[in-house]
Structures are given as structure tokens and as C-alpha cells.
N, C-alpha and C positions, 0 to 999 in steps of 0.2 A: 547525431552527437550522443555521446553515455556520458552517463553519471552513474557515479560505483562507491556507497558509501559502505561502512560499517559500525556496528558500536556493540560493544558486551551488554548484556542485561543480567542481572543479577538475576535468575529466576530459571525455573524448568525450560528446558529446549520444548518439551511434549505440551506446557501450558503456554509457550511464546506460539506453539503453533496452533492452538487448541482458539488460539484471540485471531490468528491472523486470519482464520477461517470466518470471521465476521463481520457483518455491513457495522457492526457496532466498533468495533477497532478504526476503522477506516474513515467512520464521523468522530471519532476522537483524534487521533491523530493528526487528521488536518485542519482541524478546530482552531482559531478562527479566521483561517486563512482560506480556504476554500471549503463550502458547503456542497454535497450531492443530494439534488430532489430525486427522488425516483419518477420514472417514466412509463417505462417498459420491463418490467413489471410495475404496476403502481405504487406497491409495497415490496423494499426487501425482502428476502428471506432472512428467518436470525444467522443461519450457516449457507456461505455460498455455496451452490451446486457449480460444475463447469455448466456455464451457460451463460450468453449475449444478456445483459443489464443496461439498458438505456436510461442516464443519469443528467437532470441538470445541473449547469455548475454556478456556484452561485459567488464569485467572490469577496471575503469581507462579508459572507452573509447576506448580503443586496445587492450587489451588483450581476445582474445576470453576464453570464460570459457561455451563452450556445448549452449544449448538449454532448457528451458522449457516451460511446458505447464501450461498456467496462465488458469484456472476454475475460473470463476464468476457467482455466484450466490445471491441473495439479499435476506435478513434476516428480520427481522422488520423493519415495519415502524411504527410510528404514531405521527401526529402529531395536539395536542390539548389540553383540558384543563391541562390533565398531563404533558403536556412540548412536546420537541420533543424527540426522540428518533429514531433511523437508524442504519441498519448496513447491511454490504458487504463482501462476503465471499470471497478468491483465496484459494480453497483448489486443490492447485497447486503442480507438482512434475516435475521432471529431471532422468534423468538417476544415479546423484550423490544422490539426496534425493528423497527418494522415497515418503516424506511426509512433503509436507511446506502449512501447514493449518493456513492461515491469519484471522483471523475477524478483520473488522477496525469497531469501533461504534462511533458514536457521539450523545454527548447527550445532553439537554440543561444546562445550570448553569449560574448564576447572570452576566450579562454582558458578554455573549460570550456562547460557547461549552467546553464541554471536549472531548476531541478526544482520542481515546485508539486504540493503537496495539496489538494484541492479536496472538501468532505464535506458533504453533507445530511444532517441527521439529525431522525428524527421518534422519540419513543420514548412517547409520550400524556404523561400527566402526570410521566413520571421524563426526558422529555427533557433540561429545563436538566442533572440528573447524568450525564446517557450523554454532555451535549455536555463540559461539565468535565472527563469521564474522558479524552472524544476527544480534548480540545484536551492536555491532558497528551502523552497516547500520540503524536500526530502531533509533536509538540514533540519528542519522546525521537525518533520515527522519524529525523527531520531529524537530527538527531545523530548517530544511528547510522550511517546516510548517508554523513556527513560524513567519520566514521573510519574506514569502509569504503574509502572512497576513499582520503584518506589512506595507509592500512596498505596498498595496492597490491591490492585486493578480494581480501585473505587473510579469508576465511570464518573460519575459528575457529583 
């Protein structure tokens, strides 16, 4: 099942990507709806490399709900007379799904970015609930996004 969301951000294409590149964006945005412990590495890095991240997940901040493994890999770039354009893959899976293929893109537009989510997800027969949860959780992410920006990307 996808989920394909979008929303404007009032801010630079080059600084919306400049944040997506980080474990720190990633614990803000799904604050407080889902928490990742690190695993595999024990500690993030501040900037993700493409590289396998084994993450617990922790919903509501206590509830453990498993382990996944976050895949990062980086998509296009460029940045020039055409505008900017970026994107960042997690084509990422768990023992529950065996298939949560993210693209985030950002792209330039008049006054700011668009920012888009982009999600595959296969989960066997609990799919339609992992998509229901996801379409939730990317709906709060865009939000958080939003006030991120807003608040001058004051983290906490």
C-alpha cells in the first residue's frame, strides 16, 4: 500500500535538506508518537551516511513495538539553474513489515520547498493497519515539519 503526502515549507529547499539529513529531524518529527532507540550503531550519527541503522521502536515513548532496520541511501541531487531538487531513501523493514520504502524529496517552489513523503508498505495480512498507522504518523510528521520551521528550527 503507498502513502504520498505533500506540504510547502516556508524555508530554503538546501536547509529543509540540510535537516532531513539527520537522526535529530527524524526524533523530532515523530515526537511523541513514535521514539527510535538506537541498536546498531548504539549511537546515531549527527548526519546519516547510506548505511543499515538498527533502531528500536518505541511507541508513545513506552511502549516497545520490535526493532527496525532504517537503509539510507541518497537519491538526486542538484542544485542550479533548474531549482533545487533532493531526495533520501529508508527503504527500511522489521520483522512486522517486511517492506517500508520511504522517499522523502524536496524540491524548490516560490518562497520555500515542497517536501513530499513517499511510503510503500507491505506488512502480509496486517498491511491495511501498519498503512492506517503510517498514514497517521506521516500526517503528524508534516506537522511537526511545519512548526519546526515556524519556531526557526528550535529543536526542543
Amino acid at each position: 500500500m503507498l502513502i504520498d503526502r505533500s506540504c510547502f515549507l516556508p524555508c530554503s529547499p538546501q536547509r529543509c535538506f540540510a535537516e532531513v539529513e539527520t537522526p535529530q529531524l527524524l526524533r523530532y518529527v515523530s515526537s511523541p508518537l513514535v521514539h527510535f532507540v538506537a541498536i546498531d550503531p548504539p549511537v546515531l550519527p549527527e548526519r546519516w551516511a547510506d548505511a543499515k541503522y538498527r533502531v528500536g521502536l518505541r511507541i508513545l515513548g513506552w511502549i516497545p513495538f520490535g526493532s527496525q532496520v532504517i537503509q539510507i541511501s541518497r537519491g538526486e541531487l542538484f542544485d542550479d539553474q533548474r531549482g533545487f531538487h533532493a531526495s533520501l531513501r529508508d527503504n527500511g523493514h522489521s520483522a512486522l513489515v517486511s517492506r517500508w520504502d520511504h522517499w522523502i524529496t524536496i524540491d524548490s517552489a516560490p518562497g520555500g520547498c515542497r517536501y513530499s513523503d513517499k511510503v510503500e508498505i507491505e506488512a502480509g495480512i496486517v498491511t491495511p493497519l501498519v498503512w492506517a498507522f503510517a498514514w497517521l504518523f506521516y500526517r503528524h510528521r508534516q506537522r511537526r515539519w511545519q512548526r519546526l520551521v515556524r519556531h526557526g528550527f528550535e529543536y526542543f
